[in-house]
KOLZA-882804 format. One record per residue (C-alpha): x, y, z. Coordinates in pm, whole numbers, plus 50000, padded with zeros to 5 digits. Layout:
+-------+-------+-------+
:     X :     Y :     Z :
+-------+-------+-------+
:     X :     Y :     Z :
...
+-------+-------+-------+
***
This chain:
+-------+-------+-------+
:     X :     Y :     Z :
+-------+-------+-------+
: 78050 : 12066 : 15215 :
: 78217 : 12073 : 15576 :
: 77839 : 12065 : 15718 :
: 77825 : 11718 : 15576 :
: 78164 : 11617 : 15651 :
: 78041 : 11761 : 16020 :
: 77763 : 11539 : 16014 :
: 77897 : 11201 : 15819 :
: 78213 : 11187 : 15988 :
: 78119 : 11058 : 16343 :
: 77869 : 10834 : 16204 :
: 78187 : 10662 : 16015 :
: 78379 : 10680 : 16297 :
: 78120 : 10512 : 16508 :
: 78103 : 10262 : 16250 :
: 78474 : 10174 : 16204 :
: 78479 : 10176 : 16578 :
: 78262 : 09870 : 16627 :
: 78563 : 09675 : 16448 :
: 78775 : 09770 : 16765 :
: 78822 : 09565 : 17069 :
: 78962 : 09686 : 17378 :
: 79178 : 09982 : 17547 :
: 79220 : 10049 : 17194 :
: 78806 : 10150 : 17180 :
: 78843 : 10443 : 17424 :
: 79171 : 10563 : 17212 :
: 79021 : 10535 : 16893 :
: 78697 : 10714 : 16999 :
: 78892 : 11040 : 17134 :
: 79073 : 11064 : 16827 :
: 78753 : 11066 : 16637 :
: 78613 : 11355 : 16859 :
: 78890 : 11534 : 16852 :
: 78918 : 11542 : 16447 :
: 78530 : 11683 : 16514 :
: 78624 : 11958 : 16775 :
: 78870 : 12073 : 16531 :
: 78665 : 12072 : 16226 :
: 78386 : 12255 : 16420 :
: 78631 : 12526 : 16560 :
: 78732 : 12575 : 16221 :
: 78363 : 12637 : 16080 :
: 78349 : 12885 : 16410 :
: 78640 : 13074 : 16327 :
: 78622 : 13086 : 15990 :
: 78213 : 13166 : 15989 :
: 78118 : 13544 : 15820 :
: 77902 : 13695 : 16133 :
: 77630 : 13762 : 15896 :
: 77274 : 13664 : 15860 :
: 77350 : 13369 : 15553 :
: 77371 : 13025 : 15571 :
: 77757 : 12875 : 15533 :
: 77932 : 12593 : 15454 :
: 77623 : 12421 : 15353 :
: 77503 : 12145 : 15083 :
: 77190 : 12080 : 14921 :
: 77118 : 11743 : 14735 :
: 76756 : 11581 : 14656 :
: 76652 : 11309 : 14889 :
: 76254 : 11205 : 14761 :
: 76341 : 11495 : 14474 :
: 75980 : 11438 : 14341 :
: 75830 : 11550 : 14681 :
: 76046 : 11868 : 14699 :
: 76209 : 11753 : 14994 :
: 76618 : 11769 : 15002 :
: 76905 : 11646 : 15196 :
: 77009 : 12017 : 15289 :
: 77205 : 12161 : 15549 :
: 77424 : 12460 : 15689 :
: 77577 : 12631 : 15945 :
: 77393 : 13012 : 16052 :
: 77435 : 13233 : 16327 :
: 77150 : 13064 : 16530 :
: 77290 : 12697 : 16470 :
: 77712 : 12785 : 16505 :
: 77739 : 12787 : 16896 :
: 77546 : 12452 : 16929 :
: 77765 : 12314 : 16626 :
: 78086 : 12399 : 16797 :
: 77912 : 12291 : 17160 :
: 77887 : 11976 : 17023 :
: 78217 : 11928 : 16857 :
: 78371 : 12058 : 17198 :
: 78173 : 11857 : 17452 :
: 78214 : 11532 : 17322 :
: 78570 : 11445 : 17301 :
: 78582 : 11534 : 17724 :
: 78253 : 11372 : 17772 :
: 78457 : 11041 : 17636 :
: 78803 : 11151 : 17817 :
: 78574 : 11158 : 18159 :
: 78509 : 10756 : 18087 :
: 78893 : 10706 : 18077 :
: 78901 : 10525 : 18436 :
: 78599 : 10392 : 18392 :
: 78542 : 10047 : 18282 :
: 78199 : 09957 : 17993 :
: 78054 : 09630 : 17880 :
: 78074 : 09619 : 17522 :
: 78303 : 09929 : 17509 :
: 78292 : 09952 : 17132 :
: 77944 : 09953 : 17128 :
: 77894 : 10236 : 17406 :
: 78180 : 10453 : 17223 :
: 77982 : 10427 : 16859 :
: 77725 : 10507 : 17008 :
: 77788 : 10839 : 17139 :
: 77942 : 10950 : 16805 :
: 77648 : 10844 : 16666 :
: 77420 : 11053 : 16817 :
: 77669 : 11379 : 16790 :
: 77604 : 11311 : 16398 :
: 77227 : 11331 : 16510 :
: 77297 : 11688 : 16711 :
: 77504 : 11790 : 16451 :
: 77266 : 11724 : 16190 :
: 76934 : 11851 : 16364 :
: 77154 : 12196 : 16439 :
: 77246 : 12240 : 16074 :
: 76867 : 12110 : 15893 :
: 76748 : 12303 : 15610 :
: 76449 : 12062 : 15559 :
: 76182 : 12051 : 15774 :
: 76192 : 11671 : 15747 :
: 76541 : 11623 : 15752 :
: 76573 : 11828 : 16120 :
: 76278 : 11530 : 16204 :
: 76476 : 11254 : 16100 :
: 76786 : 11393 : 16297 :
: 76533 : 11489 : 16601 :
: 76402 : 11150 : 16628 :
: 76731 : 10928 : 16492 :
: 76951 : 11165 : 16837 :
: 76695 : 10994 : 17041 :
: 76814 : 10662 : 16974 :
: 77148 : 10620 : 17077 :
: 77095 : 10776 : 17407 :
: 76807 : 10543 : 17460 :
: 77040 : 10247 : 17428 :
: 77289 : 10419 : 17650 :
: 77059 : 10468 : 17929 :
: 76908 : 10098 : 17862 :
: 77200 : 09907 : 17846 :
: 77462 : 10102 : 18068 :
: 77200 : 10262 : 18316 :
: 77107 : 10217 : 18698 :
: 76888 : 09938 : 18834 :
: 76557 : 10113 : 18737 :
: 76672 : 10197 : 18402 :
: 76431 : 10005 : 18191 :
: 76089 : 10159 : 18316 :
: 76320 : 10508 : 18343 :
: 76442 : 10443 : 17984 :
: 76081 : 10327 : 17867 :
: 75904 : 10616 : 18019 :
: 76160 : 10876 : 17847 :
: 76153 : 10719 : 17486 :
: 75703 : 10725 : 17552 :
: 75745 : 11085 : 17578 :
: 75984 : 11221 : 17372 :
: 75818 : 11019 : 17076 :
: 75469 : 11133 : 17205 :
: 75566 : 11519 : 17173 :
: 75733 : 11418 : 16814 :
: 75477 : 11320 : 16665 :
: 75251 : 11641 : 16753 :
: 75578 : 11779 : 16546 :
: 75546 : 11582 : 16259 :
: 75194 : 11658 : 16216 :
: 75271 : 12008 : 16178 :
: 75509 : 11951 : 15939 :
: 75329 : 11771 : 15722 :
: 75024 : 12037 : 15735 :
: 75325 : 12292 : 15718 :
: 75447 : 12102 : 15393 :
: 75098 : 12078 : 15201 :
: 75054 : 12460 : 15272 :
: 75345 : 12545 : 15070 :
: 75276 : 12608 : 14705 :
: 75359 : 12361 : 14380 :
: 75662 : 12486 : 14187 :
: 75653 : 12320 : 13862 :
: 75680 : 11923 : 13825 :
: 75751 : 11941 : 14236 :
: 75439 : 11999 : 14420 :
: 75523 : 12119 : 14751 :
: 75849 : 12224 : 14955 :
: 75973 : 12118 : 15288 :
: 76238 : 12376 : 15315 :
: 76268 : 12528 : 15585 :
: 76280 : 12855 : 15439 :
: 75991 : 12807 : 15240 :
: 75780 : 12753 : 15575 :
: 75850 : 13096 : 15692 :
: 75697 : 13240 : 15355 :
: 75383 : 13088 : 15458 :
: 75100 : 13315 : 15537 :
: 74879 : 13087 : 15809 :
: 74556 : 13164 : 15928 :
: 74536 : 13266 : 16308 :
: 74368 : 12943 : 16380 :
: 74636 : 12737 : 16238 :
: 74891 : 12934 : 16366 :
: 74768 : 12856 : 16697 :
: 74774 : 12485 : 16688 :
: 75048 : 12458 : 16498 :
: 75252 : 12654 : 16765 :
: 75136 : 12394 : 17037 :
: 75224 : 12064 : 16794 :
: 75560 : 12226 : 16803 :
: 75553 : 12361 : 17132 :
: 75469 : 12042 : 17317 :
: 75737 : 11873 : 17129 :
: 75994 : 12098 : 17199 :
: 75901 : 12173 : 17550 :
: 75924 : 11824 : 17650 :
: 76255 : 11766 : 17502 :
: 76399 : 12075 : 17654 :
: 76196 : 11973 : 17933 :
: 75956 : 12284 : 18031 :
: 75709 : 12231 : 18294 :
: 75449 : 12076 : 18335 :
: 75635 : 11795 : 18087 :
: 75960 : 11752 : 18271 :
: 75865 : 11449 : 18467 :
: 76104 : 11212 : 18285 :
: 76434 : 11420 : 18289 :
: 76535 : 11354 : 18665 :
: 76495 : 10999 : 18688 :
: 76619 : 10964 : 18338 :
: 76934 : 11166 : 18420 :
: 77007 : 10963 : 18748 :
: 76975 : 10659 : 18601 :
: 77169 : 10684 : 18311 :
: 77561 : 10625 : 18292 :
: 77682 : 10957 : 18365 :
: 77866 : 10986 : 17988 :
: 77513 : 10954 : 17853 :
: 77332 : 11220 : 18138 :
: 77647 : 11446 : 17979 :
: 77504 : 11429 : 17641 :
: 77130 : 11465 : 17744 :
: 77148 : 11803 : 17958 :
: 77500 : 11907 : 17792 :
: 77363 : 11897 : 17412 :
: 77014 : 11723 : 17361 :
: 76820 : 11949 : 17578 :
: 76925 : 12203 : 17364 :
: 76726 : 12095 : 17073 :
: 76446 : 12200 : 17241 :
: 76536 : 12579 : 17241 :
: 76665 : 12566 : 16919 :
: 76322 : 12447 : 16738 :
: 76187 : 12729 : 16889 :
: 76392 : 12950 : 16794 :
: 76438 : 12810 : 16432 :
: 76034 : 12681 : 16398 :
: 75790 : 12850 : 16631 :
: 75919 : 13221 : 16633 :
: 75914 : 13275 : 16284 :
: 75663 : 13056 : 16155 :
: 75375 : 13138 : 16366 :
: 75415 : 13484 : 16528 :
: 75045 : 13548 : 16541 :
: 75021 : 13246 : 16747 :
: 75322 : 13326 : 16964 :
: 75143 : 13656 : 17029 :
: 74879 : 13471 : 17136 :
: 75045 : 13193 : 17383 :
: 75395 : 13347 : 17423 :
: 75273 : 13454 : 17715 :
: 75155 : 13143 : 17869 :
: 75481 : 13002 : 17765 :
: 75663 : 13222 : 17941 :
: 75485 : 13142 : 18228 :
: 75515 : 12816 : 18259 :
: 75835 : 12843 : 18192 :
: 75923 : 13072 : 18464 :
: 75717 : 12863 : 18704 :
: 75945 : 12552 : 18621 :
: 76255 : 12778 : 18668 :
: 76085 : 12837 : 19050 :
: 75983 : 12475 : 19081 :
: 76323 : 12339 : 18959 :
: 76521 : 12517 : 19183 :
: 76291 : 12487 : 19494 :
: 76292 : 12055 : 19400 :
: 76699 : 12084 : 19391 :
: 76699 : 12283 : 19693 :
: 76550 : 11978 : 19875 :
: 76778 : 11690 : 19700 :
: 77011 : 11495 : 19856 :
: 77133 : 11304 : 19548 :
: 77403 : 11521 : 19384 :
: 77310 : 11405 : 19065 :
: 76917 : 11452 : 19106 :
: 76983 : 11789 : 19253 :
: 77219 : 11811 : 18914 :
: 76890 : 11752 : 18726 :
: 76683 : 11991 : 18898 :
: 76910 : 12283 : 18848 :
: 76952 : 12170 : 18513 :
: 76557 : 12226 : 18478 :
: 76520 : 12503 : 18638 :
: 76782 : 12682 : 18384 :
: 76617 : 12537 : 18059 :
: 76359 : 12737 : 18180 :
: 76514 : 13064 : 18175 :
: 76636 : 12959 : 17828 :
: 76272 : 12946 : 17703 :
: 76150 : 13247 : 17862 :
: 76405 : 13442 : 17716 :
: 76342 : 13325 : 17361 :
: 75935 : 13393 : 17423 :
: 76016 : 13758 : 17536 :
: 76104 : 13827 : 17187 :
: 76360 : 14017 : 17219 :
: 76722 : 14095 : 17103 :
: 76852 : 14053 : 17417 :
: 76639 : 13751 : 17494 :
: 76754 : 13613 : 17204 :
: 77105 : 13671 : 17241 :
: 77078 : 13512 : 17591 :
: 76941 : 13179 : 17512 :
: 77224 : 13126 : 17267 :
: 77481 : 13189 : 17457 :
: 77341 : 13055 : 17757 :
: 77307 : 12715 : 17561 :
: 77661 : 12724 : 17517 :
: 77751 : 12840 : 17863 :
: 77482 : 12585 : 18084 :
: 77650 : 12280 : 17811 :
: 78008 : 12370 : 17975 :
: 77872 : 12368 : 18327 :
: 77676 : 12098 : 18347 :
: 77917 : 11866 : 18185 :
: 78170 : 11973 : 18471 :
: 77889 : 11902 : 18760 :
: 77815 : 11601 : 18617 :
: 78130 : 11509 : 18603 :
: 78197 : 11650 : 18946 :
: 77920 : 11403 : 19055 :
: 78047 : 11106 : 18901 :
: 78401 : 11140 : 19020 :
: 78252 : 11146 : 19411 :
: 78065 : 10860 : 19312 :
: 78368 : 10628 : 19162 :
: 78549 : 10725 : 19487 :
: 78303 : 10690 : 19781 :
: 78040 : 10440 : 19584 :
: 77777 : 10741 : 19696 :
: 77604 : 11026 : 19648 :
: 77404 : 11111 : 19916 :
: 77533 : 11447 : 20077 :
: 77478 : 11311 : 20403 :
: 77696 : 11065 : 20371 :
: 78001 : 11272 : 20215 :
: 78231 : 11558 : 20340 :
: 78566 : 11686 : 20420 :
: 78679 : 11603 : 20045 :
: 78822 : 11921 : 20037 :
: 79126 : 11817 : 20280 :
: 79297 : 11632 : 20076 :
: 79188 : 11733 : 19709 :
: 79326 : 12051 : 19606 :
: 79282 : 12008 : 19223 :
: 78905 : 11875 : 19248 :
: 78802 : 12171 : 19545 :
: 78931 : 12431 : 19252 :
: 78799 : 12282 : 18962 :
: 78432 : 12175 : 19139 :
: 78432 : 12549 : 19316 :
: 78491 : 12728 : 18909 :
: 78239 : 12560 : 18790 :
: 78016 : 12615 : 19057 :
: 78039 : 12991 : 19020 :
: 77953 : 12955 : 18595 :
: 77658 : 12780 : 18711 :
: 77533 : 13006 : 18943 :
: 77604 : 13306 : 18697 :
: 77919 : 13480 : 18923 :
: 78016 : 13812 : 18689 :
: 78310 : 13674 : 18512 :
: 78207 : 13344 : 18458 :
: 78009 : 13196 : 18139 :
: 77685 : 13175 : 18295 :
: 77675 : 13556 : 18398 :
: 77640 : 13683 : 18042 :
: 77377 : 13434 : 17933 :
: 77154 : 13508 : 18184 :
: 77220 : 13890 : 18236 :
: 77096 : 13878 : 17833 :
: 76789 : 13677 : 17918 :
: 76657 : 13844 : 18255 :
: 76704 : 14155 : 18066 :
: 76493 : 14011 : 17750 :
: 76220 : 13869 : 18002 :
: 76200 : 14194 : 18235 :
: 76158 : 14421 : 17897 :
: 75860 : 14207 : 17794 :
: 75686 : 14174 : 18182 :
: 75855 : 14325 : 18438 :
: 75667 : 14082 : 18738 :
: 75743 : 13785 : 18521 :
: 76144 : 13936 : 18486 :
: 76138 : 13980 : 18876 :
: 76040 : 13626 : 18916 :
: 76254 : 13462 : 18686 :
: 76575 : 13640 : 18844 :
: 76519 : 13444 : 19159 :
: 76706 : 13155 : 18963 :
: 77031 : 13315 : 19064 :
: 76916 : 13327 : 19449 :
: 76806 : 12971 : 19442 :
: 77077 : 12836 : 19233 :
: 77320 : 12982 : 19484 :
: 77140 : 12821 : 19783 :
: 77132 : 12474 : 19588 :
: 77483 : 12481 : 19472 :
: 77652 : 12663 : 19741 :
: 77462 : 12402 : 19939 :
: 77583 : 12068 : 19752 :
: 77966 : 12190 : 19762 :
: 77906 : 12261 : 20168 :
: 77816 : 11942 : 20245 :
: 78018 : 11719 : 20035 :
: 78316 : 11921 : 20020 :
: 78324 : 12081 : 20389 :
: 78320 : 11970 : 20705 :
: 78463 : 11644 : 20904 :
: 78547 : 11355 : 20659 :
: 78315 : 11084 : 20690 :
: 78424 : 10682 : 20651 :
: 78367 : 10709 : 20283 :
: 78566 : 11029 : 20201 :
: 78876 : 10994 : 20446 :
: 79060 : 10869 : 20208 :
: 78945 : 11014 : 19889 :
: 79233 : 11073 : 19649 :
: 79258 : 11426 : 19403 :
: 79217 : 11376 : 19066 :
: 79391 : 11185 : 18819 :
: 79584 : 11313 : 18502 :
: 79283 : 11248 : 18251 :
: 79015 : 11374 : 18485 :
: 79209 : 11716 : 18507 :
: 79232 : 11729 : 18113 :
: 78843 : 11718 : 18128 :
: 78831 : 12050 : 18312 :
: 79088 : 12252 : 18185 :
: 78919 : 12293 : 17869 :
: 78610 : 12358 : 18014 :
: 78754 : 12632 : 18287 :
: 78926 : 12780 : 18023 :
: 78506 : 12804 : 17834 :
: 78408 : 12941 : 18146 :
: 78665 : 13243 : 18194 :
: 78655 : 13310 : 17773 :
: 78283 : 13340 : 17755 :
: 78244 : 13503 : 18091 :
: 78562 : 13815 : 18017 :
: 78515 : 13844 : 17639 :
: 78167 : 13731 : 17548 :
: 78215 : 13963 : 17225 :
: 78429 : 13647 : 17036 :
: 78038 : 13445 : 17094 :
: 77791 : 13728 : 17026 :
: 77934 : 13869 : 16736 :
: 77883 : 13595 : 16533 :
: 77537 : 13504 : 16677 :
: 77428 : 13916 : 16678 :
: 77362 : 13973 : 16246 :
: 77130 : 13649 : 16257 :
: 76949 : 13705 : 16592 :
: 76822 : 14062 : 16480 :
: 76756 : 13985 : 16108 :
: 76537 : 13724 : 16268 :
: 76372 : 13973 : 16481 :
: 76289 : 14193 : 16200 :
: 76153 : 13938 : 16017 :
: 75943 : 13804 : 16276 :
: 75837 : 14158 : 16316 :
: 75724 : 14274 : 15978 :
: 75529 : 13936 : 15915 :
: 75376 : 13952 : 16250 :
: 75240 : 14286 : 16091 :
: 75193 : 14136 : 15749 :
: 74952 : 13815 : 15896 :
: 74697 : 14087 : 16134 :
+-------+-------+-------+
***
């Protein structure tokens, strides 16, 4: 029953907050995200690191067509729960000096789509993580829409064309996924989740049914050649709602893999895993290359942002333990860091009405609090040992060497780049003379130092004692490698 309290909750909220007017909007909103942090680090801490399914519920929805309002929290879906319980409530406290049209309308809607996230990490049914997939894209469309930059409509239009584009290759498989499974009694098929991983495909299905749900998931995430949306999307968006799309959404993406392609169609991941991986590991290159050469810090933002979801892929293609481990914890490590660039980006911007590094500098010299703050989680994002993003991607280079050591060798140049790009973006705004925009830039306020203790506080936890994250994640990771293992063998 707490997964559906998880997910009901901040769709009431968002509801009860449309009746507010006012300061009172922001207030009310952080109170409601906070009750949700809480109630997600409770199902964290008080999860059994084992391979079941907890705290779940199970009720029919269309009963007659075996499918069923069911959900629960496993080891693959408990980081991204509490990653989106966490993020959230600071994602809001980062709009505290900021100033919305229609603030009780832009505050509902981000709780409503953290009921979405929550709900698509915590699915059971095949069609119930589609109606949570498709029903997260909503509220971040209006966000970017209504909120966004001067190009936002085409930018907004172009986004909601793809991601429904690559969901409906998802929903076709599905539904062939659906009338594969076999009548039990007066139901005739099952859209269970777990009943799609008893299915015994052909190799010809399994192959197209691992690009429906590739394409889909690949361009959420976004893997190249289908990222073209994300960096104008993320630019133009109101910086709460670019929070929510690379802190959380993205991460959909990876998790359908994990939970849908892997184990439903190994044969065909044997057969394309490897062109996955390469085109993932090509947009880790290409990402980091593109930031290299941006001059927008929130583009360049985007880029790295890209270039990581990449590594986050590969890892989960290389099939491995390791690999595995990786992307999970990576998810949960790249959510913290981005968030705190972002919001790095967007506190420059409400200062110096810019974001052009050419135009910035010498911030440093009189902001003590920000140079700290911006310079930590810096270092988590370009994987510094003792920082978040070290572990995730030690786990993940290690997964993707063991499976090709050329295509490991290439994907580790992510930590090269990513330290050219960064160290690059905190040179040239930070350093230097102060420009006529910067010379009087002021540190940070009270609220906007609340947003990054929390999250330093993530980086430094997951970076010195990864074992609190990985021992809950470990018992489902490898009883999902031995399954995909012994039915890989079972199909041939």
């Amino acid at each position: 029953m707490l997964t559906l309290f998880l997910i009901l909750y901040p769709a009431l909220a968002a509801t009860l907050i449309l009746l507010f007017r006012g300061e009172r909007v922001k207030q009310a909103a952080l109170v409601a995200a906070l009750v949700e942090l809480v109630l997600a680090g409770f199902a964290f801490f008080s999860f059994q690191p084992d391979a079941t399914s907890q705290f779940g519920f199970d009720y029919p929805w269309l009963g007659t067509l075996g499918i069923r309002f069911s959900a629960g929290i496993d080891g693959i879906s408990v980081l991204l729960v509490l990653l989106t319980g966490l993020l959230v409530p600071f994602i809001i406290l980062s709009t505290f000096n900021r100033s919305y049209e229609r603030p009780s309308t832009f505050y509902a809607l981000m709780l409503y789509m953290q009921a979405a996230l929550v709900g698509v990490f915590t699915a059971r049914d095949g069609f119930l993580f589609y109606l949570f997939f498709e029903a997260a894209l909503i509220p971040i469309y209006f966000l970017a829409a209504m909120w966004g930059g001067e190009n936002r409509i085409p930018v907004t239009f172009k986004f909601f064309v793809y991601t429904i584009f690559g969901s409906l290759f998802m929903l076709v498989a599905l539904v062939y996924l659906y009338y594969q499974t076999p009548a039990t009694g007066l139901i005739p098929h099952s859209a269970a989740i777990a009943d799609f991983y008893k299915l015994k495909l052909t190799p010809e299905a399994q192959n197209w049914v691992f690009w429906a749900f590739f394409i889909a998931f690949a361009i959420k995430m976004p893997v190249f050649p289908f990222h073209t949306w994300q960096p104008d999307t993320y630019v133009e968006s109101p910086t709460p709602a670019t929070m929510l799309l690379a802190g959380i959404m993205l991460k959909m993406g990876v998790y359908g893999l994990i939970r849908f392609i892997l184990p439903i169609v190994p044969l065909g991941v044997e057969t394309w895993g490897k062109t996955a991986i390469i085109l993932s590991v090509i947009g880790i290159i290409y990402g980091s290359i593109i930031a290299i050469r941006q001059r927008d810090m929130k583009r360049l933002i985007a880029y790295s942002s890209f270039s990581h979801v990449g590594l986050m892929a590969a890892g989960v293609f290389s099939q491995t333990e390791t690999g595995m481990q990786g992307a999970l914890v990576q998810m949960l490590a790249h959510g913290i860091n981005v968030v705190g660039m972002f919001f790095v980006a967007d506190i420059i911007f409400s200062r110096t009405n810019t974001r052009q590094l050419d135009q910035l500098g010498g911030i440093t010299q009189t902001t003590p609090k920000l140079t700290v703050y911006f310079m930590i989680m810096l270092l988590g994002s370009v994987a510094l040992p003792l920082t978040n993003g070290f572990i995730g991607e030690f786990l993940l280079l290690h997964g993707v060497f063991t499976y090709n050591h050329y295509l490991g060798l290439a994907a580790g140049f992510t930590i090269i780049f990513g330290a050219v790009y960064m160290l690059r973006m905190f040179q040239k705004s930070m350093f230097g003379p102060t420009s006529s925009r910067t010379e009087s830039f002021a540190d940070l306020t009270t609220s906007e130092s609340w947003v990054f203790v929390p999250l330093v506080v993530m980086v430094f936890w997951i970076g010195i004692y990864p074992h609190t994250f990985l021992k809950v994640t470990e018992p489902a990771v490898a009883n999902l490698m031995k399954y995909i293992g012994t039915t890989a063998v079972s199909m041939k």
